[in-house]
C-alpha positions as CSV (number, residue, x, y, z in Angstrom):
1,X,75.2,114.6,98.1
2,X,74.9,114.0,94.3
3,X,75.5,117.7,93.8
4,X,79.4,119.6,94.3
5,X,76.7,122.5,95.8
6,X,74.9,119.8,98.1
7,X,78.9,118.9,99.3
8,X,80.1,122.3,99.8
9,X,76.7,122.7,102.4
10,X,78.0,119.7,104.3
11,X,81.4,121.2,104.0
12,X,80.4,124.7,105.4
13,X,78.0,123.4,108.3
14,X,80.8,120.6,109.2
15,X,78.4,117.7,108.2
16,X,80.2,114.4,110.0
17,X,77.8,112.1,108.6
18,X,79.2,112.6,105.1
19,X,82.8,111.9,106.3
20,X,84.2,108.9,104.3
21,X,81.3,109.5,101.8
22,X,83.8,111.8,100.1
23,X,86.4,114.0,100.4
24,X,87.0,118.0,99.9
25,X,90.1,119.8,98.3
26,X,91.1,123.4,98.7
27,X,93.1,124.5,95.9
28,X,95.0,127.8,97.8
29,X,96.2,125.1,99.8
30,X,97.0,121.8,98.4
31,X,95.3,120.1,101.2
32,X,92.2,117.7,101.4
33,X,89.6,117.5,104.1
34,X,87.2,115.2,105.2
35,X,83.9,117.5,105.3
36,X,83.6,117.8,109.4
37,X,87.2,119.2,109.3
38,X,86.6,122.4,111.9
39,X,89.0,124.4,109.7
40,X,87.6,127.8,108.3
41,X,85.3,127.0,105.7
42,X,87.5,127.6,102.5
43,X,86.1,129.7,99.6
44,X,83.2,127.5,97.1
45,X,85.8,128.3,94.2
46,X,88.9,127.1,95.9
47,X,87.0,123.8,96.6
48,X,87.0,120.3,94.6
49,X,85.9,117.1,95.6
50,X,86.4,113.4,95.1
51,X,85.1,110.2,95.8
52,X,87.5,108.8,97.4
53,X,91.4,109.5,99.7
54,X,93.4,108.2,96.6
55,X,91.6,110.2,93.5
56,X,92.3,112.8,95.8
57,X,96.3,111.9,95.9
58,X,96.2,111.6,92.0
59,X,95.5,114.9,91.7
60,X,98.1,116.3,94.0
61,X,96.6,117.0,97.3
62,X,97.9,115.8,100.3
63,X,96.0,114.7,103.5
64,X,95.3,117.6,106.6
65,X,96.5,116.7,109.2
66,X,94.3,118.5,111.8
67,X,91.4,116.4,110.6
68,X,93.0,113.0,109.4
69,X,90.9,112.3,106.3
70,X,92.5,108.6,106.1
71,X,90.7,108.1,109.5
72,X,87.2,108.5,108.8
73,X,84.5,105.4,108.1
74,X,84.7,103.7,104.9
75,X,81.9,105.0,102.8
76,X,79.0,102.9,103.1
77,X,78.0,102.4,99.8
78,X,80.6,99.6,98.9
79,X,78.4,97.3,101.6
80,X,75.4,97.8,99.4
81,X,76.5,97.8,95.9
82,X,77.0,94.2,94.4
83,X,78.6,95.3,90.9
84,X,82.5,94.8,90.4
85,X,83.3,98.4,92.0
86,X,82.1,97.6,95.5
87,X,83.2,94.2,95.5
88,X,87.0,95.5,94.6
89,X,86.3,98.0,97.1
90,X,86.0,95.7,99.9
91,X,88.8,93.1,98.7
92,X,90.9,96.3,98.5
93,X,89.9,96.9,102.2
94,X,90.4,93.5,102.7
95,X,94.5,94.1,102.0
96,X,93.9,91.8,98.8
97,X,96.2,93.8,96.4
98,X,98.9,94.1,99.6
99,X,99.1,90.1,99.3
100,X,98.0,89.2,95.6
101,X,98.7,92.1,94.0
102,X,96.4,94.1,91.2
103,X,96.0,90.7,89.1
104,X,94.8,88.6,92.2
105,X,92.3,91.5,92.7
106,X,91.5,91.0,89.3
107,X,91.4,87.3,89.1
108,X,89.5,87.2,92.2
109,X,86.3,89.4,90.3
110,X,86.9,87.5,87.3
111,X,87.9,91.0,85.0
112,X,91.2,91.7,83.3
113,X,93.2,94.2,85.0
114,X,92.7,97.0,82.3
115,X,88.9,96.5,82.3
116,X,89.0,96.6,86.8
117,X,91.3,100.0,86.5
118,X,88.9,101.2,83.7
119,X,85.8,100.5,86.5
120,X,87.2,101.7,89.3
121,X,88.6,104.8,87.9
122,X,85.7,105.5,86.5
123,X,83.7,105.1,89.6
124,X,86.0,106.2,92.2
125,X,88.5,108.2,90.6
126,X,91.9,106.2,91.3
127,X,93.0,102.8,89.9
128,X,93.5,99.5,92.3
129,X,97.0,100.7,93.2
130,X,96.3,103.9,93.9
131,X,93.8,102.8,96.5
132,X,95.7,100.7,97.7
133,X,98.7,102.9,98.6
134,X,96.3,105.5,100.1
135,X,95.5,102.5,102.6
136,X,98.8,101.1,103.5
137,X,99.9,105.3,104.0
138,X,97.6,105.4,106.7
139,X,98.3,102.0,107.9
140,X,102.0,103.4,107.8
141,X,100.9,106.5,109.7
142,X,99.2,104.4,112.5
143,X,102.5,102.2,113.2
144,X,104.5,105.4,112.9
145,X,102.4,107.3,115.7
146,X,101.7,104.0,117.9
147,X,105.1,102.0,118.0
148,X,108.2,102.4,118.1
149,X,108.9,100.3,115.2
150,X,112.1,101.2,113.1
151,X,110.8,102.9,110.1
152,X,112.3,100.6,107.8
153,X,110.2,97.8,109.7
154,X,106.9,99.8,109.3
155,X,107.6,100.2,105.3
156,X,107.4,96.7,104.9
157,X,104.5,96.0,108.1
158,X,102.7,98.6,105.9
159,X,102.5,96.5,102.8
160,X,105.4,98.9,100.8
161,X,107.7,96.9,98.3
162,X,110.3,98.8,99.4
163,X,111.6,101.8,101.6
164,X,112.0,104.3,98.5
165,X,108.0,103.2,97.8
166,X,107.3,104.4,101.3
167,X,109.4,107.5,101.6
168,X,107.8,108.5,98.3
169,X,104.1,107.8,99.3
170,X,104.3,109.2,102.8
171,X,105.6,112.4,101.1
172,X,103.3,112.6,98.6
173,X,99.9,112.0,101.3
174,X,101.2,114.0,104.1
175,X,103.4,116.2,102.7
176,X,105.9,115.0,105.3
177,X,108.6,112.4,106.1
178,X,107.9,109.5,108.5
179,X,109.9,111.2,110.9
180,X,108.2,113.9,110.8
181,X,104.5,112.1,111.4
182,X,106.1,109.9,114.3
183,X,107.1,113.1,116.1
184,X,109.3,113.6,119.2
185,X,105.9,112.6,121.0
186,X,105.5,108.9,119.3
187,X,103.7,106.5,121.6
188,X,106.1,103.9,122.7
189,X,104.6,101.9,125.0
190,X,102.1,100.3,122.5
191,X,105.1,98.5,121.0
192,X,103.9,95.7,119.1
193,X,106.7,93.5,119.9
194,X,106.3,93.8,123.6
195,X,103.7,93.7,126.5
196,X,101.8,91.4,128.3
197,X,98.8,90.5,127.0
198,X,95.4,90.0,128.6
199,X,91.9,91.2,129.3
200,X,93.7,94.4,130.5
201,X,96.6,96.6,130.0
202,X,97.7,94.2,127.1
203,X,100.2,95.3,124.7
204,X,99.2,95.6,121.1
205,X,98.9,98.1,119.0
206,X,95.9,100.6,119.8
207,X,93.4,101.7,116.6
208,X,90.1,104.1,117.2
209,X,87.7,102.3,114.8
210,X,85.9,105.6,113.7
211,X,82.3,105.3,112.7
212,X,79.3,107.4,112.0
213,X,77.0,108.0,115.1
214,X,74.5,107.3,116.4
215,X,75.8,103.3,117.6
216,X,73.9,101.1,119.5
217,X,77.0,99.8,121.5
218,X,74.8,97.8,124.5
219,X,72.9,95.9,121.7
220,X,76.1,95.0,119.6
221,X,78.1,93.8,122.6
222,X,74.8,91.7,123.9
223,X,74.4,90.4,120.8
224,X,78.3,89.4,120.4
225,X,78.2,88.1,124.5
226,X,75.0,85.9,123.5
227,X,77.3,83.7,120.8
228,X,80.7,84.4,122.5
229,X,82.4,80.5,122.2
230,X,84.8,79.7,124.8
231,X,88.3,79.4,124.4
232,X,88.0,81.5,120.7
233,X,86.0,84.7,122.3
234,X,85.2,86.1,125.6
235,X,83.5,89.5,126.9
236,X,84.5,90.6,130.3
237,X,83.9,93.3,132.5
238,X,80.3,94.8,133.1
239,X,77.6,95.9,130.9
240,X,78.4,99.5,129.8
241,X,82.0,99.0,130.2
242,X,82.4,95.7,128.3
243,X,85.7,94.8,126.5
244,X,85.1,91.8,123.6
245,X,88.0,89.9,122.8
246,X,88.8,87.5,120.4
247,X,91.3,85.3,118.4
248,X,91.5,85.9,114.7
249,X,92.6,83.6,111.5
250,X,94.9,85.7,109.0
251,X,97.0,84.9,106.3
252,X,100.3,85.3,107.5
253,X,99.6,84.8,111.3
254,X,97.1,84.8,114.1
255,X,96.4,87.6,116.0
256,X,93.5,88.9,119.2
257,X,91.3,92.0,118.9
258,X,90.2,93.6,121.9
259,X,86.8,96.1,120.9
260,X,86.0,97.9,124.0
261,X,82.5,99.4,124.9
262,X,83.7,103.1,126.2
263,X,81.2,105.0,128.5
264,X,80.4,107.9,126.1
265,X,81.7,106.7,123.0
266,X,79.3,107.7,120.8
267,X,79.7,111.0,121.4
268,X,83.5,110.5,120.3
269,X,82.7,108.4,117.0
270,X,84.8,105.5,117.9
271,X,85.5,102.8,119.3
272,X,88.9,101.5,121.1
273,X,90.6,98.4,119.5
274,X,93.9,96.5,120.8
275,X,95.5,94.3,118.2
276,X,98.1,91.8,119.1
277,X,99.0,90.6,115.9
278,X,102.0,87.4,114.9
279,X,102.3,89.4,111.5
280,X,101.9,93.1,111.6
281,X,101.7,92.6,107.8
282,X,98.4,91.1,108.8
283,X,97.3,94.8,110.1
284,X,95.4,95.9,107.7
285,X,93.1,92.7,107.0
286,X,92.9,92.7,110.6
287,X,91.4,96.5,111.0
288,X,89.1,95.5,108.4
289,X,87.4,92.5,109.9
290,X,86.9,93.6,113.0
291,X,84.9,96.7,111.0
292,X,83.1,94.8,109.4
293,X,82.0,92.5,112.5
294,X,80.9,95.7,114.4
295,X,79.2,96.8,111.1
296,X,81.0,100.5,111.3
297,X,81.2,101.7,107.8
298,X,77.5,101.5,108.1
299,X,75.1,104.9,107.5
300,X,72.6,104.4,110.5
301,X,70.8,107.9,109.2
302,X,70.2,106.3,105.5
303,X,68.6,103.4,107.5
304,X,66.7,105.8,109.7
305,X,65.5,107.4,107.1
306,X,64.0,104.7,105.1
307,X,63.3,102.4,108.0
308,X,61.6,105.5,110.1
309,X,58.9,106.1,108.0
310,X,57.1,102.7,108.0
311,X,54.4,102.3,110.6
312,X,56.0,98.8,111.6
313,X,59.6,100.2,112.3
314,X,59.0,103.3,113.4
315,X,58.7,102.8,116.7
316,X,61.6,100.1,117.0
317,X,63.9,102.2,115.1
318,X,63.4,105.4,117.8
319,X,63.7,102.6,120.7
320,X,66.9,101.8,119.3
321,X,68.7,104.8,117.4
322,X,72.1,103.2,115.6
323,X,70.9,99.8,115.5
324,X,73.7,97.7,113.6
325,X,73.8,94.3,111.8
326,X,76.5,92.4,113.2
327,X,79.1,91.0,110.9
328,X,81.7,88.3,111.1
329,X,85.8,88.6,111.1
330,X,85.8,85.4,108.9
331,X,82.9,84.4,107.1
332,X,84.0,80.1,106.6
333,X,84.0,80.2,110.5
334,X,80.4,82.0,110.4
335,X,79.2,79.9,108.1
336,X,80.1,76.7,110.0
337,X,78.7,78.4,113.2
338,X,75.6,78.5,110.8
339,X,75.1,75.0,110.4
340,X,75.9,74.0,113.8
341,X,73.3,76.4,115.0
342,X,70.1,74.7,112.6
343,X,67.5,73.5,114.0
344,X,68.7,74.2,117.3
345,X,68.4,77.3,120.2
346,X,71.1,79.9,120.4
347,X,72.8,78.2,123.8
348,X,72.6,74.9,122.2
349,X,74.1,76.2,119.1
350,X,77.1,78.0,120.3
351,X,77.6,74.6,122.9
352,X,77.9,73.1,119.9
353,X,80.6,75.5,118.3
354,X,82.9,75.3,121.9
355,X,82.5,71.5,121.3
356,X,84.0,71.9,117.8
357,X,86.6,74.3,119.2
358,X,87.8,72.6,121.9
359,X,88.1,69.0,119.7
360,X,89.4,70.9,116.5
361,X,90.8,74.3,117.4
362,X,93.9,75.5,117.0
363,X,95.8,76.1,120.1
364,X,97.2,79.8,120.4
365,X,101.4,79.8,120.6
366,X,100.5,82.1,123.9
367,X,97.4,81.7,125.5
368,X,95.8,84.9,126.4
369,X,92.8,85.4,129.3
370,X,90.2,83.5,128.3
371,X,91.6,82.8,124.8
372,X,93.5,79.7,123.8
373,X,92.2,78.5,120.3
374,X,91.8,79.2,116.9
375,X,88.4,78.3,115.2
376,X,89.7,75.4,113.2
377,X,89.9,76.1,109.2
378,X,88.0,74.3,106.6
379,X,91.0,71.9,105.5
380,X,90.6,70.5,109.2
381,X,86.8,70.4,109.6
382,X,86.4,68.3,106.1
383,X,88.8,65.1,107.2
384,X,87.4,65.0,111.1
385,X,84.8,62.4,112.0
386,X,83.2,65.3,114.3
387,X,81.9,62.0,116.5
388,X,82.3,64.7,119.6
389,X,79.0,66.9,118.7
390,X,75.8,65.9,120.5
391,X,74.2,66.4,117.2
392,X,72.5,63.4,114.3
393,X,74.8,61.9,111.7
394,X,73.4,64.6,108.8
395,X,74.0,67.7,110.4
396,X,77.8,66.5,110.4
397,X,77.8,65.0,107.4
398,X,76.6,69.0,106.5
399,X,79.4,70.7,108.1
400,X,82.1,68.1,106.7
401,X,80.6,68.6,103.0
402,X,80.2,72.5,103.8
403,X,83.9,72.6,104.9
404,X,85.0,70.2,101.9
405,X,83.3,73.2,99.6
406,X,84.6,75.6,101.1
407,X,88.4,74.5,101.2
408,X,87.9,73.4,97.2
409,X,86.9,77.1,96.4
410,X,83.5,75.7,95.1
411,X,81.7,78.1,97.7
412,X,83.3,81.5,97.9
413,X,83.0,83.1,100.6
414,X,85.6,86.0,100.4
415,X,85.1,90.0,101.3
416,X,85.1,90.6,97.9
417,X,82.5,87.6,96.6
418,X,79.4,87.8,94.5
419,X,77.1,87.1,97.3
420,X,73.9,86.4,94.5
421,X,76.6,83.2,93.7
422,X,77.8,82.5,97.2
423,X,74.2,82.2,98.0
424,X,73.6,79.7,95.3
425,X,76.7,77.4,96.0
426,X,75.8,77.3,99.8
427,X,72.1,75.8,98.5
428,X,74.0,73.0,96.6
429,X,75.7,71.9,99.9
430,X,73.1,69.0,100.9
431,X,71.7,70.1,104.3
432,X,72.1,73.3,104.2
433,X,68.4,75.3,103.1
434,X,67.8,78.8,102.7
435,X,67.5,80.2,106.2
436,X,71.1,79.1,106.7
437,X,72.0,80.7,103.3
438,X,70.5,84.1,103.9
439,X,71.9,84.1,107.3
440,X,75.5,83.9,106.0
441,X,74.7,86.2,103.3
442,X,73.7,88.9,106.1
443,X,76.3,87.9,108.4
444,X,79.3,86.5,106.8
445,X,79.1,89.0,103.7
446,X,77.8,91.9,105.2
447,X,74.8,92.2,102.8
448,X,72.5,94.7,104.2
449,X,69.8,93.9,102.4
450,X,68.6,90.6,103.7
451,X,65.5,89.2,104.9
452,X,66.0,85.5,106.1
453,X,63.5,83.1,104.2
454,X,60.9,81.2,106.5
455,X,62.3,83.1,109.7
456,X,59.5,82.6,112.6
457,X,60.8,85.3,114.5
458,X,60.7,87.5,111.4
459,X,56.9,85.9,110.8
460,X,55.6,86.2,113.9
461,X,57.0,89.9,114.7
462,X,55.2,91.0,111.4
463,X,52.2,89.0,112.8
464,X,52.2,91.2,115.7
465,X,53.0,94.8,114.5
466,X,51.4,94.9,111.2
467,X,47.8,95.3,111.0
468,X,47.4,93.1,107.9
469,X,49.7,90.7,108.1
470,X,48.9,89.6,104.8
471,X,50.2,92.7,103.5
472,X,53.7,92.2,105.5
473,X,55.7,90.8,102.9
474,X,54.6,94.0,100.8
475,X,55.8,95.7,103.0
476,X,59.1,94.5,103.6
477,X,60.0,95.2,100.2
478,X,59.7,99.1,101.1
479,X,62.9,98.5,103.6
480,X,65.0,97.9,100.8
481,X,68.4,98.2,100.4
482,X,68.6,97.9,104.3
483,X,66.2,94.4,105.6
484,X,68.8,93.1,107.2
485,X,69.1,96.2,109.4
486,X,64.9,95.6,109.8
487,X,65.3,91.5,110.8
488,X,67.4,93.0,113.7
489,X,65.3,95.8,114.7
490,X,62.5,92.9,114.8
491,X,64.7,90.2,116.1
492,X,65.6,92.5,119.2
493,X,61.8,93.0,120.4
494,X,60.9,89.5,119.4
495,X,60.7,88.6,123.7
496,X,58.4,90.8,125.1
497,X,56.0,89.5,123.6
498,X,56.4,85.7,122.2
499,X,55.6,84.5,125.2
500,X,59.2,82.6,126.0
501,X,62.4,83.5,128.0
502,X,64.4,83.6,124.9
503,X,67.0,86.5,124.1
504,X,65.2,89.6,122.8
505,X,67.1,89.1,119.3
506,X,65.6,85.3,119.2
507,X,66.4,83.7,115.9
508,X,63.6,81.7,114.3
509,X,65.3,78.3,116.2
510,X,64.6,79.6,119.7
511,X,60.5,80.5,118.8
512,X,60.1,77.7,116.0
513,X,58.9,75.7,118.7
514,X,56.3,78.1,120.2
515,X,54.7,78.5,116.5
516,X,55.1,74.6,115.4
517,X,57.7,75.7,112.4
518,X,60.9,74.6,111.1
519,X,63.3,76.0,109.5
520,X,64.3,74.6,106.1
521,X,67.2,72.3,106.1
């Protein structure tokens, strides 16, 4: 797709894998597309495209409204690049500029704010705040058409400075007022301000998470029902029609996200999520996390294609099409989990983190199901004596000084972060080695492109698929930019055939044993 000619072929044969990846304008009409719209193929010379929903404002075309452009998958390249543009990107997903503003953004990356506009407009086509009032227009759009908020309320629940600001942009996107996108048919039963909420028919306000297919659902929700801590998560129903649910830390408030595992979702392209939020102003951070903990923006054909062709993967990768790398909703409460789960087996490690919890959490205003606490924050974790967790003075003493760094700001840990850096400030917190590092770097930053150091899992499934295992690290370097997608296709058949009961994604803490190996600490 580095060609306008490749585009226009997705374009013409309605090409859904390249939604989000960019966007196509018709010029007879004013109107942009993403490229599976099932409108009649518009005329190669009536057609421009762009890079992004907000370059594609700029230049005067508003969104279709057949197809919902503003709906599609983030592009999957900002998880992979490390340079200044996808790290704004993901802040700017993140709903930084909707809370700091364009010089936070900028502050954050460590640029001036002429020199970040300069980037990202070259890159991308718009400028922070044009990206940023593409995404709170269709966060507008989803509270127009899923409450029955007063529209004045959803300007401001949007992230708009004002009601003239969100009159103007809604016109300007959709060509239409907000009266006009709520409709006489507006969903008003999903009020945010009202129903009860639970494991089912909660209120909340009800998002499809849109992602490209194929997704390995069953593995995702095992994985996620593996770790699930008491009181802060919990995955009910049965497999195949699980619902995940869980409490969530966000600036303004606290809020619960409800993912559920549909029957046949893939072949929709989404998945169902129910967000009960304190803050709607919270919304968009909130949409974003839970994203980027089910790994959706993710391109599971780019992965295919490089991870398919290697005699090791092969196999794995047809055995599991859509395979994703889990994520985390907040990476200081990942990277905690982290260090409560060294040296240890995955029950004992999340018995651990529901020991924290329940000393140290947060109780929720309104208990909901199964969920009453907030993970405790990093402000909380580095004055507590932690005496409560069956675990030897040092591995505290880790967690308090890991906490203490991370409330100072001396490890940053943020959507937007360097995550070369963050890796090197986690190695100067004493006890934590380079396991733990890469695994938050995987997890906790959504690098896709990890392999974690030392791994026995990792070691011994290369031991047992390659045929010179020698060779293997060689190898691995072929699976680049997408090992960390490869440590989970290995991770998941690790059981079969290591000779232990442990889960088929065992890290290296439930085999180390079997192979005599540690981890470094």
């Amino acid at each position: 797709m580095r060609t306008d000619e490749g585009r226009y072929e997705a374009v013409a044969s309605r090409d859904a894998r390249f939604d989000g990846t960019f966007y196509a304008a018709v010029t007879s009409t004013g109107i942009y597309c993403r490229p599976s719209c099932p409108a009649v193929t518009p005329k190669r010379a009536n057609v421009r495209f762009f890079p992004t929903a907000a370059a594609a404002h700029g230049a005067g075309f508003r969104a279709c409204r057949r197809c919902r452009p503003d709906a599609v998958p983030g592009s999957a390249e900002w998880n992979v690049r490390a340079d200044v543009v996808g790290r704004a990107m993901r802040l700017i997903g993140d709903g930084v500029v909707d809370r700091e503003g364009v010089v936070g953004l900028a502050d954050r990356l460590g640029y001036s704010t002429r020199q970040l506009h300069r980037h990202l407009t070259a890159e991308v086509g718009a400028g922070p705040l044009a990206l940023a009032r593409a995404q709170r227009a269709h966060t507008a759009r989803l509270l127009l058409q899923a409450t029955a908020m007063p529209a004045t309320e959803v300007a401001f629940a949007a992230g708009f400075a004002s009601v003239r600001q969100f009159n103007d942009t809604i016109r300007t996107v959709y060509a239409a007022t907000p009266s006009d996108l709520r409709g006489p048919r507006a969903v008003r039963s999903a009020s945010p301000r009202g129903g009860k909420e639970g494991p089912a028919g909660s209120g909340g306000l009800v998002v499809r998470l849109g992602y490209r297919r194929p997704y390995a659902a069953v593995e995702m929700f095992d994985y996620l029902a593996r770790r699930a801590l008491r009181g802060a998560e919990e995955v009910v129903g049965d497999r195949g029609r699980r619902t995940y649910r869980r409490t969530l830390r966000l600036t303004r408030g606290h809020g619960i996200a409800e993912v559920a595992e549909r029957p046949g979702a893939d072949d929709a392209g989404w998945l169902e999520c129910r967000l009960s939020l304190s803050d709607l102003r919270d919304l968009t951070a909130a949409v974003s996390r839970v994203r980027r903990l089910f790994d959706l923006d993710a391109d599971p054909r780019a992965v295919a294609e490089r991870l398919g062709v290697d005699p090791i993967l092969a196999p794995l990768v047809a055995r599991h099409p859509g395979l994703r790398a889990p994520g985390a909703t907040d990476a200081h409460e990942l990277a905690v989990r982290a260090v409560l789960g060294q040296q240890v087996s995955v029950p004992a490690g999340r018995r651990l983190g529901e020991t924290l919890l329940a000393a140290y959490g947060e109780p929720l205003p309104t208990p909901s199901g199964g969920l009453t606490l907030l993970f405790p924050g990093a402000d909380t974790l580095a004055d507590a004596s932690l005496h409560e967790l069956d675990m030897p003075a040092a591995g505290r003493e880790t967690v308090r000084a890991l906490a203490t760094a991370l409330a100072a700001g001396d490890v940053g840990l943020d959507a937007g972060a360097d995550r070369a850096e963050a890796e090197r400030s986690l190695l100067t917190v004493r006890g934590i080695g380079r396991w733990t590092a890469d695994y938050v770097r995987m997890r906790g930053l959504g690098d896709p492109d990890v392999l974690p150091a030392g791994d026995a899992a990792l070691r011994a499934a290369l031991r047992h698929h390659h045929p010179a295992p020698t060779a293997a690290p060689t190898a691995a370097a072929a699976w680049a930019p997408w090992r960390s997608y490869a440590a989970h296709h290995l991770w998941i058949t690790a059981a079969p055939w290591a000779g232990t009961a442990a889960p088929a994604d065992a890290t290296q803490a439930e085999v180390a044993p079997l192979h005599a190996a540690r981890r470094p600490t």
